[in-house]
Kinemage of the C-alpha trace (Angstrom):
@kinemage 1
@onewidth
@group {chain A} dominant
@subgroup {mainchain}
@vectorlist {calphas} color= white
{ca unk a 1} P -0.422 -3.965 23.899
{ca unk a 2} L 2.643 -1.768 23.310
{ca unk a 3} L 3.592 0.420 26.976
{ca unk a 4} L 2.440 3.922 26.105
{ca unk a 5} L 5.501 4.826 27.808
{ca unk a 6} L 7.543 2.713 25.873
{ca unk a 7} L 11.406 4.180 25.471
{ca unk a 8} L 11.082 6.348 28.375
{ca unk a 9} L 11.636 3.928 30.976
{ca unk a 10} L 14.679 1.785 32.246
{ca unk a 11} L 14.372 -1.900 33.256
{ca unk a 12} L 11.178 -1.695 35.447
{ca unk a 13} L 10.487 -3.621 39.004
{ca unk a 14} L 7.897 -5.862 39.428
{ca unk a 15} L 5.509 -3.174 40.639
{ca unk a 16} L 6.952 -1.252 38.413
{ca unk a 17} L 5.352 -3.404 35.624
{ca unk a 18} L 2.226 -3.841 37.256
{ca unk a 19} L 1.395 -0.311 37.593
{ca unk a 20} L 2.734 0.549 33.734
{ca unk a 21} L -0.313 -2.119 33.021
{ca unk a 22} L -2.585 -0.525 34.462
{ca unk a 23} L -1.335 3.090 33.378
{ca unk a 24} L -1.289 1.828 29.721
{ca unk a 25} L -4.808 -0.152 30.380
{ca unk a 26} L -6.109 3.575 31.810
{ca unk a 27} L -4.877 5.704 28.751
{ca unk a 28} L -6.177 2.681 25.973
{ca unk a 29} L -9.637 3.008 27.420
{ca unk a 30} L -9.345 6.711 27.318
{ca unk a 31} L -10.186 6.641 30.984
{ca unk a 32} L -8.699 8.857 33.655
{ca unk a 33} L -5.403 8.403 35.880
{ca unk a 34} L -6.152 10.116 39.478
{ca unk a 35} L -3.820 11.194 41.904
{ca unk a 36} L -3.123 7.606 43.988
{ca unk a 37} L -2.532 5.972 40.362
{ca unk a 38} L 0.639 4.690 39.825
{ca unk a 39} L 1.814 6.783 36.981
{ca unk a 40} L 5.311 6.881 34.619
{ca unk a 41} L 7.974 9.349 36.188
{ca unk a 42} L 7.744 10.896 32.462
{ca unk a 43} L 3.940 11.647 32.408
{ca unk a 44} L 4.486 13.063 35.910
{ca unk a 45} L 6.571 15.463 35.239
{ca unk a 46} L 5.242 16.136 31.525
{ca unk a 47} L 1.657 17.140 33.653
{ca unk a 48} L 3.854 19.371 36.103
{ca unk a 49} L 5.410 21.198 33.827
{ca unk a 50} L 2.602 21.917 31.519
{ca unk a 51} L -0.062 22.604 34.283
{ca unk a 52} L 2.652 24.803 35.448
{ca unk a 53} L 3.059 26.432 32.593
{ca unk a 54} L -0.730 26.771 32.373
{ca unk a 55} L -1.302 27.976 36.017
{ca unk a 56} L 1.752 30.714 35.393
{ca unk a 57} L 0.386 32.045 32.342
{ca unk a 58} L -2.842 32.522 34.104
{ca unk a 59} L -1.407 34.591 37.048
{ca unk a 60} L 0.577 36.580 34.246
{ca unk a 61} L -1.840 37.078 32.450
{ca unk a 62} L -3.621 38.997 34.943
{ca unk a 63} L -1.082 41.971 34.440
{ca unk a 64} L -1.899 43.791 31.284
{ca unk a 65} L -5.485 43.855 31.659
{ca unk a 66} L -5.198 45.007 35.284
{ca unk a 67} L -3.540 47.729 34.011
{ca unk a 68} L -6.539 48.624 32.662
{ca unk a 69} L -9.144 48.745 34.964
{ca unk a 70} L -8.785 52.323 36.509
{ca unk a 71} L -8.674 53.405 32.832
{ca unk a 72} L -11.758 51.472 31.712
{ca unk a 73} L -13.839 53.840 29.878
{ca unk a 74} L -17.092 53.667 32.637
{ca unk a 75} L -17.977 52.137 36.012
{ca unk a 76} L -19.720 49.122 33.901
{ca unk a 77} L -16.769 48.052 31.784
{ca unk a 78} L -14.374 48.556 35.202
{ca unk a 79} L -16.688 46.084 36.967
{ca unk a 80} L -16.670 43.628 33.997
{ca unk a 81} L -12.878 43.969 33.458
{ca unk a 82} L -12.324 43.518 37.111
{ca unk a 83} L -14.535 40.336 37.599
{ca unk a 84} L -12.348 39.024 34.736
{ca unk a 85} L -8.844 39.649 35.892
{ca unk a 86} L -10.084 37.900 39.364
{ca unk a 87} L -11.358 34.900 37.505
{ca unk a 88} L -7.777 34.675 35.912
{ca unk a 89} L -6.224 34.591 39.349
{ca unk a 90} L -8.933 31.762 40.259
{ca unk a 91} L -8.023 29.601 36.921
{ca unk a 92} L -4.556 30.031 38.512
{ca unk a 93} L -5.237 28.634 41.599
{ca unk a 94} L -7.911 25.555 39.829
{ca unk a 95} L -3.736 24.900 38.393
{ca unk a 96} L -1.508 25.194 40.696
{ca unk a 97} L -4.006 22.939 43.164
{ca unk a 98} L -4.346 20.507 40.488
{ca unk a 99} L -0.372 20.521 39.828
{ca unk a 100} L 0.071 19.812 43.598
{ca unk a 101} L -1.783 16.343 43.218
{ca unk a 102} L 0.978 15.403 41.278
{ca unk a 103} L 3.710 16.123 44.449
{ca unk a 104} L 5.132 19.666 43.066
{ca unk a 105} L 4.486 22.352 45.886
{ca unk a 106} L 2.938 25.495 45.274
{ca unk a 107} L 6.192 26.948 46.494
{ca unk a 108} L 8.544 25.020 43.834
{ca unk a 109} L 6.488 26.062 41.171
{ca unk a 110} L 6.085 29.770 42.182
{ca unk a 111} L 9.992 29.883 43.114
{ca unk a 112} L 10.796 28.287 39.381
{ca unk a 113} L 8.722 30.968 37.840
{ca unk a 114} L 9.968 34.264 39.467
{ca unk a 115} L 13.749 32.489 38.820
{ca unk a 116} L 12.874 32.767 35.346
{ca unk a 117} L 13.276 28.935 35.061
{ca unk a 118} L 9.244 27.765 34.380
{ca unk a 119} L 8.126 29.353 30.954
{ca unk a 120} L 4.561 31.252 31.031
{ca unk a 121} L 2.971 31.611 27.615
{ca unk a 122} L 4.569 34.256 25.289
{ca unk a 123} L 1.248 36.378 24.525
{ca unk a 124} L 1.567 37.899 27.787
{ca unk a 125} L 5.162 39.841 26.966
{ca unk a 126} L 3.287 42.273 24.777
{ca unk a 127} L 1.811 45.661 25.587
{ca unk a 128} L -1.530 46.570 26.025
{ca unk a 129} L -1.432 49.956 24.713
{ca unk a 130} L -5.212 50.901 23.997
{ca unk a 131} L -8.188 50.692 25.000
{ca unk a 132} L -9.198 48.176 22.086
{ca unk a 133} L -6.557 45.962 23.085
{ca unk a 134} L -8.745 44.820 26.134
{ca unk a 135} L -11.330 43.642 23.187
{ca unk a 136} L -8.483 41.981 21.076
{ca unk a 137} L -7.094 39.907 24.310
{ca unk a 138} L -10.545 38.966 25.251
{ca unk a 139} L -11.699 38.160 21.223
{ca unk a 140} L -8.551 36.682 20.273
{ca unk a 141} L -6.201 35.907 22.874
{ca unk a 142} L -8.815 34.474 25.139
{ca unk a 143} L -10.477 32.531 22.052
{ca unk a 144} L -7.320 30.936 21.140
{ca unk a 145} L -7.322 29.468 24.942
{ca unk a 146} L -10.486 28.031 24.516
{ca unk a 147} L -9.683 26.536 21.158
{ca unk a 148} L -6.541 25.231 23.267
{ca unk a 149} L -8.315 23.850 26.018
{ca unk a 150} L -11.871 22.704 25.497
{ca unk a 151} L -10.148 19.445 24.735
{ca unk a 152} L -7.995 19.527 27.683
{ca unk a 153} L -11.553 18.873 29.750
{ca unk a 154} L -10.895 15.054 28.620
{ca unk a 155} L -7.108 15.086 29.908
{ca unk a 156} L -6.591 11.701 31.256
{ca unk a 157} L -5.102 13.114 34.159
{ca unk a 158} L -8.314 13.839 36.574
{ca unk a 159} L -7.623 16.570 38.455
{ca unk a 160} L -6.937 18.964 35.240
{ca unk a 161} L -9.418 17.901 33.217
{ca unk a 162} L -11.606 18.669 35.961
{ca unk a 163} L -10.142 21.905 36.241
{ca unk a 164} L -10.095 22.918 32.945
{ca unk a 165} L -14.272 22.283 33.121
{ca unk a 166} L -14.991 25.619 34.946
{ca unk a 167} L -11.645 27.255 33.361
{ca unk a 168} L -13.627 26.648 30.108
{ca unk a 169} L -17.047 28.279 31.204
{ca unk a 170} L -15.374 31.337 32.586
{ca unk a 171} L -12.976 31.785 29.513
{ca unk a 172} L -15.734 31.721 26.901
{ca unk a 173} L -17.461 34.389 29.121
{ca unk a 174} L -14.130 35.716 28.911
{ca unk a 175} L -13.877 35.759 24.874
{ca unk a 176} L -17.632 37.439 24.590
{ca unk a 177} L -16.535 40.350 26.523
{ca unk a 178} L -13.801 40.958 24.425
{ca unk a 179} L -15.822 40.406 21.126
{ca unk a 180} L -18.506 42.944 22.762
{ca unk a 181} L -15.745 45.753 23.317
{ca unk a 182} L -14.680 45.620 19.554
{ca unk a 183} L -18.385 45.207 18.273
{ca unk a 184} L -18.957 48.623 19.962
{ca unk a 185} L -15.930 50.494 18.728
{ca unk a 186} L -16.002 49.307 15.111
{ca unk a 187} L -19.604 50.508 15.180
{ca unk a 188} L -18.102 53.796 16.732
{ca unk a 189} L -16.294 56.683 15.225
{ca unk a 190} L -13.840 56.457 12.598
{ca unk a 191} L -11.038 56.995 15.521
{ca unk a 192} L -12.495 54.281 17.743
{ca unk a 193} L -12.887 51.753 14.833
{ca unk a 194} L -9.223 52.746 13.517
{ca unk a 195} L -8.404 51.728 17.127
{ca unk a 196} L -10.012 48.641 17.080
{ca unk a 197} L -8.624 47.368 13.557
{ca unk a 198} L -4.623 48.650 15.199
{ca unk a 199} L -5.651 46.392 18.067
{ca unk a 200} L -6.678 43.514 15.939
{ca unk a 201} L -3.628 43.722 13.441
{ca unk a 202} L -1.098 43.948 16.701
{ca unk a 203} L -2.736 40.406 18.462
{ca unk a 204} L -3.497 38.853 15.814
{ca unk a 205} L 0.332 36.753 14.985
{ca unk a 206} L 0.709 36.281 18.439
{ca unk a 207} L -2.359 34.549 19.531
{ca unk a 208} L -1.716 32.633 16.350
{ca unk a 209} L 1.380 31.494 18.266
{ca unk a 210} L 0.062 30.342 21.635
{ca unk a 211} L -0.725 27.553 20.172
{ca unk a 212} L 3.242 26.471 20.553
{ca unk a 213} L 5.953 25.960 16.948
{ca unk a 214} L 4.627 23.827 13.873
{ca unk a 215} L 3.782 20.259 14.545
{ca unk a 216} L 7.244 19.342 12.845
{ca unk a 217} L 9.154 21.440 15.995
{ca unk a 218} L 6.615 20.506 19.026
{ca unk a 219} L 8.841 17.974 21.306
{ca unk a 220} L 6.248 16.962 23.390
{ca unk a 221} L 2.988 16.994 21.763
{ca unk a 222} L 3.378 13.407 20.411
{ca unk a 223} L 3.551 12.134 23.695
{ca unk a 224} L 1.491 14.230 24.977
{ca unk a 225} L -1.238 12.773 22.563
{ca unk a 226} L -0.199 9.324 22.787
{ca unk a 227} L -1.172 9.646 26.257
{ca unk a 228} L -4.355 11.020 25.972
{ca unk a 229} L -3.342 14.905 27.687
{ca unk a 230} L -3.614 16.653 24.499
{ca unk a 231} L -6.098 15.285 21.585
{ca unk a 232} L -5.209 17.852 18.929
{ca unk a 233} L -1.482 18.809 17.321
{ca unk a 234} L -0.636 22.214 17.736
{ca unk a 235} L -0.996 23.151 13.912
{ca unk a 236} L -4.879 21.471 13.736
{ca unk a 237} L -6.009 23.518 16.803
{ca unk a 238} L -4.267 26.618 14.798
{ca unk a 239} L -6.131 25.737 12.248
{ca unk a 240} L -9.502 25.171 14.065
{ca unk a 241} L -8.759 29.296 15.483
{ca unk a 242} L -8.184 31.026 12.474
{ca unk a 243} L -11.340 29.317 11.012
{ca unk a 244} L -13.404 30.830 13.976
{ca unk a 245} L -11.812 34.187 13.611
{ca unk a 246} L -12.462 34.097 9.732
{ca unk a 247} L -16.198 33.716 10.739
{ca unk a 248} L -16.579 35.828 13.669
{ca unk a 249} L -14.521 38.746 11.999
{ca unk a 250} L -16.985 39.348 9.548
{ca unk a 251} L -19.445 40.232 12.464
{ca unk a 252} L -17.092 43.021 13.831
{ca unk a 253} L -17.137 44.165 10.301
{ca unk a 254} L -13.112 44.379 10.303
{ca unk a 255} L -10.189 42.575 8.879
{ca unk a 256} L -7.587 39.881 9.816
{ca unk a 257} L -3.847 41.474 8.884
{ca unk a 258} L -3.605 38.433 6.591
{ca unk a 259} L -4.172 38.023 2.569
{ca unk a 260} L -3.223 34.466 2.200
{ca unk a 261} L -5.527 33.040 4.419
{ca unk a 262} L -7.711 29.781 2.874
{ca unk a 263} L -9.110 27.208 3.131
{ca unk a 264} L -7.561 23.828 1.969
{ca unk a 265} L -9.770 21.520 0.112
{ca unk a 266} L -7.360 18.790 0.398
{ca unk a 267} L -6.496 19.274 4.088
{ca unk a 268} L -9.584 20.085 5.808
{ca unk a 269} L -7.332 22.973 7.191
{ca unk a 270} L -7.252 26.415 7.075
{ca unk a 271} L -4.434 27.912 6.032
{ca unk a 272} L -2.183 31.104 6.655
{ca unk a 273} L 0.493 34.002 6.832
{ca unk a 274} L 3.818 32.177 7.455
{ca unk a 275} L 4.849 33.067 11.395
{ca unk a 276} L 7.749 35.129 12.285
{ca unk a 277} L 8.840 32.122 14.886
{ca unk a 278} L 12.502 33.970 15.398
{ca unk a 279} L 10.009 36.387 17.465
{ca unk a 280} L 8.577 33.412 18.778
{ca unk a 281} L 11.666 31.864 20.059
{ca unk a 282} L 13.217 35.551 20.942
{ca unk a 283} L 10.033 36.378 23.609
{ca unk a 284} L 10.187 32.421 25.169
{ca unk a 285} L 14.031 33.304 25.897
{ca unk a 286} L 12.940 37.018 28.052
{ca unk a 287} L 13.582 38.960 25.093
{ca unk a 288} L 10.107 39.973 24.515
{ca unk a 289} L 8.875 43.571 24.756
{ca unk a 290} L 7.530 42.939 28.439
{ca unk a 291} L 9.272 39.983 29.906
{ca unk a 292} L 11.422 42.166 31.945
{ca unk a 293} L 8.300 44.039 33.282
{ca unk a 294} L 6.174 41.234 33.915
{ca unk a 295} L 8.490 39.246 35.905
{ca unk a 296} L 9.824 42.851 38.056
{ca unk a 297} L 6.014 42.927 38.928
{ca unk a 298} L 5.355 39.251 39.738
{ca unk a 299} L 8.569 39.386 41.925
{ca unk a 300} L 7.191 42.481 43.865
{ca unk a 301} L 3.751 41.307 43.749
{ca unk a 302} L 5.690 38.270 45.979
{ca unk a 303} L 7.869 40.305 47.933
{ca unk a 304} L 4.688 42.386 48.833
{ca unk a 305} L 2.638 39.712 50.111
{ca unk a 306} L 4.930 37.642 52.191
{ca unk a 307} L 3.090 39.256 55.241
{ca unk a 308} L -0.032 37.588 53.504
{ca unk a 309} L 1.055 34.169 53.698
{ca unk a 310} L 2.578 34.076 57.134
{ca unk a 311} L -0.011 35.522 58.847
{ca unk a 312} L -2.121 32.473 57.065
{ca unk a 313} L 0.348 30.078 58.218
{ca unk a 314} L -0.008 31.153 61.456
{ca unk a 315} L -3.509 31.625 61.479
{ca unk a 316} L -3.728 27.758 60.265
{ca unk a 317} L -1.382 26.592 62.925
{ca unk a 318} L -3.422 28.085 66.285
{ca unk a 319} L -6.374 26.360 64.391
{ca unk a 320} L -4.650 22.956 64.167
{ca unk a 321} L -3.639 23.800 67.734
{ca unk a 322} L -7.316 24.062 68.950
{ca unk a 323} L -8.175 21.334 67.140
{ca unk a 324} L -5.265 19.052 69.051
{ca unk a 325} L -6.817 20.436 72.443
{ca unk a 326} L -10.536 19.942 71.505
């Protein structure tokens, strides 16, 4: 059988070989690599950068609906919104734990993304400027991750598939809520349901985008497939989204900002609005409307809690001293 690594590697020791065996047995039985498996250099650091990527977004993320919550419009959507931000901050720590398997400390990867040097996903560098926007990010933004990463529960790296299982649950909770929020104000008064069409027309080419470029300018996702991390190119699980938002738009009893979407025949695909990916490209590289924002918060956000971690650090330290004693 052909290495799934193959042209990634230099000439390979005798262990070396060995373990690529088994690594390419693993991934051609659609099985799972664990932590102790040996594993190609490549596929190491393809897993760190995109669980990385993953875990960041999720901390991010937690910014423009936190904004929010003291504006909620009662006690019952504050709770809701609230219990939702912290399960953000727990996806982000499912990540970054399951990233540190790999050999990456916590501390690289949070030092890389206040730098500016790990990428977070774009969606998070626009404003949420309305109420309604707190239904559109949970309807559409959230419902674009879970078309994104239901089928990253059968990564063949363990520890993120795993993770991704309760990431899942929580995120389709996650996408409800949001669907509930515009349900209610399109059935509201003319001003609320203007609000809630605004809010839909803003998120709706962005979360088209988290999904990453066209097939024809994704980098990584054939390796990525070829070894069994991602099952689905960027453009079908596009396609796959705006299918379920075709469907579930019609419920909310408003419209997608897009008159050329259809279904292809041919293709088995639905079909779209070309993407402004200039905008795309423009937000990656900080020059989003938010980027400067979001990373002046997550800086002071790590500034402010330095206190936090050393008094854990020492508070683990006289345990492991008692321990020693005992």
């Amino acid at each position: 059988m052909a290495s799934q690594n193959e042209g990634l590697h230099a000439v390979l020791s005798e262990e070396e070989q060995a373990g690529q065996t088994y690594f390419d047995k693993i991934i051609a039985e659609d099985s799972r690599i664990e932590p102790r498996d040996w594993m190609p250099e490549s596929y190491r650091k393809t897993l760190v950068r995109q669980i990385g990527q993953h875990a960041h977004s999720e901390i991010i993320g937690m910014q423009p609906e936190a904004n929010w919550i003291t504006r909620a419009p009662s006690l019952k959507r504050k709770a809701i919104l609230m219990a939702k931000v912290q399960d953000e901050a727990g996806h982000g720590l499912y990540l970054y734990s399951a990233a540190e398997t790999l050999g990456t400390p916590r501390d690289k990867m949070t030092e890389d993304l206040i730098s500016g040097k790990a990428r977070y996903s774009s969606i998070f560098n626009y404003p949420a400027v309305t109420w309604a926007d707190m239904g559109a990010i949970g309807w559409m933004v959230d419902g674009a991750a879970i078309c994104n990463q239901v089928p990253l529960c059968r990564a063949s790296y363990g520890p993120y598939g795993r993770a991704m299982v309760r990431v899942c649950k929580e995120e389709s909770f996650h996408q409800r809520q949001g669907f509930e929020i515009l349900l209610e104000l399109a059935n509201g008064t003319p001003e609320q349901r203007a609000m809630a069409q605004d809010a839909v027309n803003r998120w709706y080419a962005p979360s088209l985008m988290m999904f990453g470029p066209p097939d024809e300018d994704s980098p990584n996702s054939k390796q990525s497939m070829a070894w069994n991390i991602k099952r689905f190119s960027n453009d079908e699980l596009r396609s796959r989204f705006v299918g379920m938002l075709v469907e579930q738009v019609k419920v909310l009893g408003l419209e997608l900002p897009d008159d050329q979407i259809s279904f292809n025949e041919d293709t088995k695909q639905w079909e779209h609005s070309p993407l402004d990916w200039d905008e795309f490209k423009d937000v990656l590289k900080g020059r989003g409307p938010c980027n400067a924002q979001r990373m002046e918060r997550r800086r002071s956000a790590h500034e402010e809690g330095a206190w936090v971690r050393e008094a854990a650090a020492a508070y683990a330290d006289k345990q492991a001293q008692k321990a020693e004693v005992a």
